[in-house]
C-alpha positions as CSV (number, residue, x, y, z in Angstrom):
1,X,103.2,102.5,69.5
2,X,100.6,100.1,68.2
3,X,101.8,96.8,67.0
4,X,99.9,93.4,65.6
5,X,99.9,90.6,67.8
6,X,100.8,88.5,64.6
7,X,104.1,90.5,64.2
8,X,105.2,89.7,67.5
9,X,104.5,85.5,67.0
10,X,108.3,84.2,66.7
11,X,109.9,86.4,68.6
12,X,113.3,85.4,70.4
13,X,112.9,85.7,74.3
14,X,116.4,86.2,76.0
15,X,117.1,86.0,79.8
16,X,120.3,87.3,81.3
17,X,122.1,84.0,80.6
18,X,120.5,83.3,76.6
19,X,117.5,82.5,75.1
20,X,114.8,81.3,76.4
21,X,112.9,80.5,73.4
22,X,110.7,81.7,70.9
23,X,107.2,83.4,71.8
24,X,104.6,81.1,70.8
25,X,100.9,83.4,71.8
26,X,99.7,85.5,74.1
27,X,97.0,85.1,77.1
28,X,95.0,88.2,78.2
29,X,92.6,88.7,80.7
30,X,88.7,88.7,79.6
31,X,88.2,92.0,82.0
32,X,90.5,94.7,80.8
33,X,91.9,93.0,77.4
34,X,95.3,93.4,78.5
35,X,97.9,91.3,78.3
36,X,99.2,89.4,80.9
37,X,101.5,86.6,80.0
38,X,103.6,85.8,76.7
39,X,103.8,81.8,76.4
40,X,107.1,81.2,75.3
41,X,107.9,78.1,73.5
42,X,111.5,76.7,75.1
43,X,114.3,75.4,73.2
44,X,115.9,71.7,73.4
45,X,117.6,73.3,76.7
46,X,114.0,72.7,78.4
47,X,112.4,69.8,76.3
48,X,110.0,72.2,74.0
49,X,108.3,73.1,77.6
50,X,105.5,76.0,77.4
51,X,106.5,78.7,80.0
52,X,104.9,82.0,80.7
53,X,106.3,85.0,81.6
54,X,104.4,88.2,82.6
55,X,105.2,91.9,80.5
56,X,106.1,93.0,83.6
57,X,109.6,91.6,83.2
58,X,110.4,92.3,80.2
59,X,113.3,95.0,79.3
60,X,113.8,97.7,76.8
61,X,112.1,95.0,73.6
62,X,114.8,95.3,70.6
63,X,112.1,95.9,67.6
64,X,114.9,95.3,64.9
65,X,116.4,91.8,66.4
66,X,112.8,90.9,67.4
67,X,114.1,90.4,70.6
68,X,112.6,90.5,74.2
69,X,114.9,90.5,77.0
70,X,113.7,89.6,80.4
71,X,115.3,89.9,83.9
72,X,115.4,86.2,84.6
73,X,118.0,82.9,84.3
74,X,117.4,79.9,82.8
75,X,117.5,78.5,86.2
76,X,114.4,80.5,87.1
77,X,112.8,79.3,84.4
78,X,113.5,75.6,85.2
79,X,112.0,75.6,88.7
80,X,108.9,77.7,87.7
81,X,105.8,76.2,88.5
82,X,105.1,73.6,85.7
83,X,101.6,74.5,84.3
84,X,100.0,72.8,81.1
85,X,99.4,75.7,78.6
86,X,97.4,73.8,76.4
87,X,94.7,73.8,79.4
88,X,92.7,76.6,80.7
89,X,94.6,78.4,83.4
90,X,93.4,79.4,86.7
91,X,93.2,82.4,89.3
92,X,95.4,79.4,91.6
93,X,97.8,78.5,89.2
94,X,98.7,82.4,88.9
95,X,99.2,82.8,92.4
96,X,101.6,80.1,92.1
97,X,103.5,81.9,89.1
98,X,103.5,85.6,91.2
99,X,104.4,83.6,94.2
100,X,107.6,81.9,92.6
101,X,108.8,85.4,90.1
102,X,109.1,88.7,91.1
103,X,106.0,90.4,89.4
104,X,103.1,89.9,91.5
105,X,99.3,89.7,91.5
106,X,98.4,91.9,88.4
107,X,94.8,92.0,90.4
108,X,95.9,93.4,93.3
109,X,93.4,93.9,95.9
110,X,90.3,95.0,94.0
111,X,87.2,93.2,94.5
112,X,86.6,91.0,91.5
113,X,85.0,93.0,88.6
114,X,83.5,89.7,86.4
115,X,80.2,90.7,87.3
116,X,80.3,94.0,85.5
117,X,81.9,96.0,82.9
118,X,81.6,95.1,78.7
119,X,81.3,91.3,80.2
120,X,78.8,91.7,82.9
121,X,75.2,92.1,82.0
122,X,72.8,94.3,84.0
123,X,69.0,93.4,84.3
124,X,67.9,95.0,80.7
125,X,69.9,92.1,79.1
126,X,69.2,89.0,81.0
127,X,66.4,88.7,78.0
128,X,68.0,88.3,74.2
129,X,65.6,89.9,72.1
130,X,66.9,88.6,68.7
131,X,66.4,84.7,70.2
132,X,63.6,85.1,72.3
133,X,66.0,83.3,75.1
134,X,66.5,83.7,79.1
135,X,70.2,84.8,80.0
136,X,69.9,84.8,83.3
137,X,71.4,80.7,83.7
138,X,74.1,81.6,81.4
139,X,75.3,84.9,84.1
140,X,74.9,82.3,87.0
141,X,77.0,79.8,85.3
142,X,79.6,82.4,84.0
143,X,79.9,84.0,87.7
144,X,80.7,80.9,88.7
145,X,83.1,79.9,86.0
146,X,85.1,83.1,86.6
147,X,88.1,81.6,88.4
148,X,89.5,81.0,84.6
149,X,89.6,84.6,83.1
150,X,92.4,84.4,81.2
151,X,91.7,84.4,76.9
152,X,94.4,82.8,74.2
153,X,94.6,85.1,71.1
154,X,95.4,82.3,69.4
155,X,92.4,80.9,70.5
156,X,90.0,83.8,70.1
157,X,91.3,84.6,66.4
158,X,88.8,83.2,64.2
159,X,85.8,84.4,66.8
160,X,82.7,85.8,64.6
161,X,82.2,89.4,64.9
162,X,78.2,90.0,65.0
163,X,77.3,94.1,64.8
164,X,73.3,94.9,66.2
165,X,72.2,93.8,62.9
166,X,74.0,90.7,61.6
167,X,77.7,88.9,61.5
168,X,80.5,91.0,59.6
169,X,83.2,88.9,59.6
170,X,86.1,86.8,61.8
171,X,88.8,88.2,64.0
172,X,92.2,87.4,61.9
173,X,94.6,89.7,64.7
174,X,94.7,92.3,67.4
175,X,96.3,95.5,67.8
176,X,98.5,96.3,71.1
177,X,99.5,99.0,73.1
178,X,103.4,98.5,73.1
179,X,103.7,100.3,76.7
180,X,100.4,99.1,78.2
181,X,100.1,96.1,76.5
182,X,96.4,96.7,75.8
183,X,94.6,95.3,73.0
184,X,93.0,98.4,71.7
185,X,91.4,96.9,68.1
186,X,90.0,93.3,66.7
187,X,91.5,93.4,63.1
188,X,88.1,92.1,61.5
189,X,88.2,90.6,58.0
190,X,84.8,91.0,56.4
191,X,84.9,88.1,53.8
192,X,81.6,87.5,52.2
193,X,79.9,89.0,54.7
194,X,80.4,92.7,53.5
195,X,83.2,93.5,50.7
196,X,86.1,91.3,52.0
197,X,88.4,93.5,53.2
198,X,89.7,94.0,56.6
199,X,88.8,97.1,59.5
200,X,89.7,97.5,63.3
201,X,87.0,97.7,65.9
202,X,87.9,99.3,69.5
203,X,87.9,96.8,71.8
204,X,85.6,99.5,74.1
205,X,82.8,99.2,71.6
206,X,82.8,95.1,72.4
207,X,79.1,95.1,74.2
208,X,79.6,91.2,74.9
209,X,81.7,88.1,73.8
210,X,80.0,84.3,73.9
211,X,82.9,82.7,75.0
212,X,81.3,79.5,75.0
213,X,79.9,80.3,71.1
214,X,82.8,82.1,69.8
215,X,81.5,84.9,68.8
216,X,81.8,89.0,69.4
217,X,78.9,91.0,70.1
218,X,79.9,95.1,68.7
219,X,77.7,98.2,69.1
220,X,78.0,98.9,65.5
221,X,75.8,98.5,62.6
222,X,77.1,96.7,59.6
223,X,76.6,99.7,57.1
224,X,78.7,101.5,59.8
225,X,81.0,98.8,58.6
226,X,80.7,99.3,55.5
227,X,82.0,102.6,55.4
228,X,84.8,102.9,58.1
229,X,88.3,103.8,56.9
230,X,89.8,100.4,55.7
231,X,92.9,98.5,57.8
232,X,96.2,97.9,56.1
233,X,98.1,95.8,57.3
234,X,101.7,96.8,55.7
235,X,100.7,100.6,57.3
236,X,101.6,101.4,60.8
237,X,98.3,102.4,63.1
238,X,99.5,105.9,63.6
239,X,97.9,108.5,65.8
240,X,96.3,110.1,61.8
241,X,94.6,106.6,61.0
242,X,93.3,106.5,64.8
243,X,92.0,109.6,65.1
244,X,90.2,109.1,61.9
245,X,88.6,105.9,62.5
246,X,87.0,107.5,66.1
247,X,85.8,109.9,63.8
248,X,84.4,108.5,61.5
249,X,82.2,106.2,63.9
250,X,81.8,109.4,66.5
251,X,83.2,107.7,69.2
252,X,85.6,109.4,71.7
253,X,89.0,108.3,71.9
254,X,90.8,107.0,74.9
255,X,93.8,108.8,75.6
256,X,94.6,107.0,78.9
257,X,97.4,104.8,77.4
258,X,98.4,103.6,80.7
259,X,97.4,100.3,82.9
C-alpha cells in the first residue's frame, strides 16, 4: 500500500519491553530512494536522544494504533552507537550501527553505484546548456563526497521541482511503498508557479537533484504538468489513480514492488 511520509511523523515506536519513542523523520539513500532508517525521537527514559533504527526490524506496523513494533529492548537501544542526527551521517557510522543490531549492511557487496544511475551523469551532461556552465568539477567533487549518501525528508521537503522548461513548484511530502519502503512519488505543490494545486511525480522520472542547490531536476514539461490528474491528499493512492497518472504522462509503470 502507498502511504505519505507526513502520515507516518508521530508515530509510537515500541520494542519488546515499551516504547521507544515517537518517530521524528525518515533518512533514505540518494541511490535507490529507499528508506533506510526511521529517526526515532526517545522519551525522558533516554534524555530526548535521536536513535535510528533500520525497516528491517520492524514487525507487523499496527496502522490503527499508529504503532511500530520492533524486535529490540530498551537496553539495545541504550548501548547503540551514539550518532548526532542533526549531522550528516556517514557510510562509517553505518557500519557501526549494522555492526552493533542485527540488520546488516543494506549495501551488501555491490560495487558502489554513485557514479551512475538518475544521480550519475554520463559525458552528454557534463555541459549545462540552460547556464552555459562546466559540470564536470561538480561530478569530481560529488564522487568524492559520496561517503555521506543518506537524504533527510525532512530536509529535502521544500526542494524546488524544475521540469525541462522552468520551476513548477516545492516538494511538501513523499509517497512510500509500505512493503518496500520505496519512495515512489514527490507530492509537488505548484503554488504560483502553475494553478496551485498539488500532483505526484515518479521518483524514476527524477533526471538529477542539486543537492547542494536544493532543487529537483524532472523529465517533464510544465504543461505536462499542467494537465496530470490532480493529488488528494484525503484519497488513498490506489492502484486506479496510479495506473492513470502513468497514463496519462505515457510512462510505463514499475511493477517490481520489491527491494
Amino acid at each position: 500500500m502507498k502511504r505519505s511520509i507526513k502520515s507516518l511523523l508521530g508515530y509510537a515506536m515500541k520494542e519488546t519491553d515499551g516504547e521507544i519513542g515517537k518517530v521524528n523523520e525518515f533518512y533514505f539513500d540518494d541511490d535507490s530512494w529507499t528508506i533506510r532508517y526511521f529517526i526515532v525521537k526517545t522519551g525522558n527514559w533516554l534524555s530526548g536522544r535521536k536513535v535510528l533504527i533500520s525497516p528491517v526490524v520492524v514487525e507487523e506496523p499496527d496502522w490503527e494504533k499508529k504503532e511500530f513494533p520492533v524486535n529490540l529492548t530498551k537496553e539495545q537501544i541504550e548501548n547503540s552507537p551514539d550518532i548526532d542526527t542533526d549531522k550528516p551521517v556517514s557510510r562509517q557510522q553505518e557500519e557501526q550501527l549494522s555492526g552493533y543490531y542485527p540488520w546488516g549492511m543494506y549495501w551488501g557487496d555491490e560495487p558502489d553505484a554513485h557514479g551512475a544511475g538518475i544521480f550519475g551523469m554520463m559525458p552528454g551532461d557534463l555541459y549545462n546548456e540552460e547556464t552555459g556552465e562546466n559540470n564536470a568539477t561538480e561530478t569530481v567533487e560529488s564522487s568524492q563526497n559520496n561517503d555521506l549518501h543518506l537524504q533527510s525528508t525532512k530536509e529535502v521537503t521544500g526542494y524546488t521541482i524544475h521540469a525541462t522548461d522552468g520551476e513548477i513548484g516545492k516538494v511538501v511530502d513523499f509517497i512510500i511503498d509500505d512493503a518496500s519502503w520505496k519512495i515512489k512519488f514527490l507530492v509537488v505543490d505548484t503554488g504560483t508557479w502553475i494553478d496551485s494545486r498539488k500532483v505526484l511525480l515518479s521518483t524514476d522520472w527524477i533526471k538529477k537533484v542539486n543537492w547542494d542547490n536544493s532543487n529537483v531536476i524532472v523529465d517533464i514539461s510544465i504543461n505536462e504538468v499542467k494537465g496530470s490528474p490532480e493529488f488528494n491528499a484525503t484519497q488513498p493512492v490506489n492502484e486506479t489513480y496510479e495506473q492513470k497518472l502513468y497514463d496519462y504522462y505515457g510512462r510505463p509503470q514499475d511493477d517490481d514492488e520489491s527491494e
